[in-house]
C-alpha positions in Angstrom: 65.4 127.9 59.6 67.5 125.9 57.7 65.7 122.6 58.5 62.4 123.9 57.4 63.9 125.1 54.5 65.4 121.8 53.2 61.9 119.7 54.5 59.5 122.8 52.6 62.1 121.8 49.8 62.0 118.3 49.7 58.5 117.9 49.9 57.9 120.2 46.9 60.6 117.7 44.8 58.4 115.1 45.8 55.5 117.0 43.8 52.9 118.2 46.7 51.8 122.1 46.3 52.3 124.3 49.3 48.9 123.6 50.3 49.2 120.2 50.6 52.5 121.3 52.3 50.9 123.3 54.5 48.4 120.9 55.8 50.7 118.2 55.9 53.4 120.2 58.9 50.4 122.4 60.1 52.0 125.5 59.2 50.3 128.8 57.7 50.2 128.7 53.6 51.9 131.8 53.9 54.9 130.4 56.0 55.2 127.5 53.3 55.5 129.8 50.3 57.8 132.2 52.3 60.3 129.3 52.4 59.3 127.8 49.2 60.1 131.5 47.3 63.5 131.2 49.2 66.7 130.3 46.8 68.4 129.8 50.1 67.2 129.6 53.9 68.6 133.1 55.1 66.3 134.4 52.0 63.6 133.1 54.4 64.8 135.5 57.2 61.9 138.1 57.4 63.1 141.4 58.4 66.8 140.7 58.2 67.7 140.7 53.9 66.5 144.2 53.0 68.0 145.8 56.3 71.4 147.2 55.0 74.0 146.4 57.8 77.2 148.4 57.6 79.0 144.9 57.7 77.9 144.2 54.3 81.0 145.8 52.6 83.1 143.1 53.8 80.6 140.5 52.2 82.3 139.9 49.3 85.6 139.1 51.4 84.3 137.1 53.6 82.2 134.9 51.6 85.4 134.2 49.1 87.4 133.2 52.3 84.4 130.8 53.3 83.8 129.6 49.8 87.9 129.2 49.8 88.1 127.1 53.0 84.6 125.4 52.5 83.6 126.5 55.6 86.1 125.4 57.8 87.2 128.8 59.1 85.6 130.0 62.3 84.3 133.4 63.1 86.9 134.2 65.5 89.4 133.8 62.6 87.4 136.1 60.1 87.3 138.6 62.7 91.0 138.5 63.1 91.6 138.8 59.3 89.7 141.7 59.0 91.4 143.1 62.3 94.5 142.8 60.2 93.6 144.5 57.1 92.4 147.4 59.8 88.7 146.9 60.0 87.9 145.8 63.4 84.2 144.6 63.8 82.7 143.2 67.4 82.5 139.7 67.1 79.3 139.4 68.5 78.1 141.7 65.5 80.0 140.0 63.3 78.8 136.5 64.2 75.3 137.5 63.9 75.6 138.8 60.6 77.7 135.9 59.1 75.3 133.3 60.2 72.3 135.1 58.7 74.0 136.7 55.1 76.6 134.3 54.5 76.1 131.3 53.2 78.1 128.4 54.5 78.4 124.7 52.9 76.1 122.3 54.8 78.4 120.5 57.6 78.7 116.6 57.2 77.5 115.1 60.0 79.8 113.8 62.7 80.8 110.4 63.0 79.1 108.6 66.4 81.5 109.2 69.5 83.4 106.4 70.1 82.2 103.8 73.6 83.8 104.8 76.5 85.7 102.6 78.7 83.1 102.1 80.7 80.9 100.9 78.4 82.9 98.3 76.6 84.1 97.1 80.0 80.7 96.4 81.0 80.1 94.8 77.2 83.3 92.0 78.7 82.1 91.3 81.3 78.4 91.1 81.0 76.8 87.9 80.4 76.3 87.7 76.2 72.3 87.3 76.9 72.1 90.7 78.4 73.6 92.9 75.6 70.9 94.3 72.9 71.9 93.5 69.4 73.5 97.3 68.9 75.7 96.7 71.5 76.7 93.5 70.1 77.3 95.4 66.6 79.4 97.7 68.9 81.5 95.4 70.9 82.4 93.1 67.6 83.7 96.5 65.7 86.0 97.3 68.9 87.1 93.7 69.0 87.9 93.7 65.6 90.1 97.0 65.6 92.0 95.4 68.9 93.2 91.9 68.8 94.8 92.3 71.7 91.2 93.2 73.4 89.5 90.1 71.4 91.8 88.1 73.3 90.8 89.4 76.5 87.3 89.4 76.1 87.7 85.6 74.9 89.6 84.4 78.7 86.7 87.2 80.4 84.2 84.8 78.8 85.9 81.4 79.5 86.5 82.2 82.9 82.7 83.3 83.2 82.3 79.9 81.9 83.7 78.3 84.2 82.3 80.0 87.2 78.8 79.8 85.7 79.3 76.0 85.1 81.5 74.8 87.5 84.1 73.3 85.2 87.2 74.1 87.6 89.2 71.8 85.9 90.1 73.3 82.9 91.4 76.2 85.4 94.9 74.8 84.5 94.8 75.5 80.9 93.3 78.5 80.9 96.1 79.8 83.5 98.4 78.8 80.8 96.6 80.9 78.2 96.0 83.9 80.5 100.1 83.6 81.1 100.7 83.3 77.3 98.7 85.9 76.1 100.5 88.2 78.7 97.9 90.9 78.5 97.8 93.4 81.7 95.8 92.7 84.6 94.6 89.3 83.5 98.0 87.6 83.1 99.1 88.8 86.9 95.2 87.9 87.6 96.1 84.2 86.4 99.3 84.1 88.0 98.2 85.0 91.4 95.6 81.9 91.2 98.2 79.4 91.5 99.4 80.8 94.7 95.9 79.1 96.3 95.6 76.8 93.5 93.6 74.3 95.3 91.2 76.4 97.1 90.4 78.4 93.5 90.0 74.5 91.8 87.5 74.0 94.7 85.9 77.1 94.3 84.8 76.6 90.6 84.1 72.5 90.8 82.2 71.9 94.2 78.6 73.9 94.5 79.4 74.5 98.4 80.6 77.9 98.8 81.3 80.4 102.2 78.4 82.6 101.1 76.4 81.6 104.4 79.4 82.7 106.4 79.8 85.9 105.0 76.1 87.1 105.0 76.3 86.5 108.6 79.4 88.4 108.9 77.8 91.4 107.5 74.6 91.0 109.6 76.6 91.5 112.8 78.8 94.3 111.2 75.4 96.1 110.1 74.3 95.8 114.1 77.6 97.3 114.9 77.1 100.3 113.2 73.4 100.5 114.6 74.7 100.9 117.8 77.7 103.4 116.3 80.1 101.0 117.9 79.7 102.0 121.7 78.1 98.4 122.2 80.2 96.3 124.2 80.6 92.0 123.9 77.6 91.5 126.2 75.0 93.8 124.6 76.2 93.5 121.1 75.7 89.6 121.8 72.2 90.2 122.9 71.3 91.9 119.6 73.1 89.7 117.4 70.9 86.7 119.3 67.7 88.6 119.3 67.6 89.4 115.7 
């Protein structure tokens, strides 16, 4: 009700009559001047303004204590105040009423929810190509309220780099900057390279990878658990040569 209040509104402050109105949503004439007569959108409710409710004598208390809060209070709380000054209402009743003969100051609108975790983790560590331009917009406004996270999202991207283009040796100075940056996860991530040093320098310069080796491994596990492991040597040994 409210909406089509403020949209019968605004289109009559843009100068159309309700019959231009009228055809324009596809709504009755009748329902366009029944909101268009309205000073306010509970005005509009048919059937509800000229039914007296026995809650209307604590109108002019409740709508000072609205106007007086602008609108923060809730109904639960209005129900309590007039519980203390010994006029218990239902609050069902008393909700019902409010929102339809009280008139309440339009609520701002809420701010966008912040990205979860998830979401900005998968904004790091995807490649840049595959974001859309909003989260782009996104990921620089977190990075800018976090230096700390800029920093990590910079190694993230340099060590995607290096994977990507096989430049394994600049692995030495970006273990040093990983180490100085001393940011969780990815400084003990950078520290436990140089325990294999070698083997990770390989593994980011030469194009030769174990990649053949594992696939096989996981074709014979997969034929283990088609034969729910009650195979022995000989018959597993068939399969895995059959296949």
């Amino acid at each position: 009700m409210r909406a089509h209040h403020a949209l019968v509104h605004g289109l009559l402050n843009e100068g159309m009559g309700l019959r231009a109105i009228a055809r324009h949503l596809g709504w009755g004439r009748h329902t366009v001047q029944r909101f268009a007569r309205a000073a306010r959108w509970q005005d509009a409710v048919t059937g509800r303004r000229t039914r007296p409710s026995r809650l209307d004598v604590h109108r002019p208390y409740l709508q000072r204590r609205i106007d007086e809060t602008a609108g923060a209070i809730s109904i639960k709380e209005l129900r309590e105040e007039l519980a203390a000054l010994g006029r218990p209402v239902p609050y069902s009743s008393l909700r019902d009423w409010a929102r339809s003969r009280l008139q309440w100051p339009d609520n701002p609108a809420r701010p966008p929810a912040p990205p979860s975790v998830r979401q900005v983790t998968g904004w790091l560590t995807r490649r840049p190509s595959m974001l859309t331009e909003d989260e782009h917009q996104q990921l620089k406004a977190v990075l800018d309220a976090c230096p700390e996270l800029a920093t990590a999202h910079r190694l993230v991207r340099d060590f995607g780099n290096m994977l990507t283009q096989r430049t394994g040796v600049l692995l030495p100075a970006w273990i040093e900057d990983a180490a100085e940056a001393d940011l969780p996860g990815l400084t003990g991530f950078a520290r436990g390279l140089t325990s294999d040093f070698d083997a990770v320098t390989a593994g980011l310069t030469l194009r030769w990878s174990s990649g053949g080796t594992e696939g096989a491994v996981n074709r014979i596990k997969k034929i283990k658990r088609q034969l729910y492991g009650r195979a022995e040597f000989e018959l597993l040994r068939k399969m895995i040569l059959l296949q």
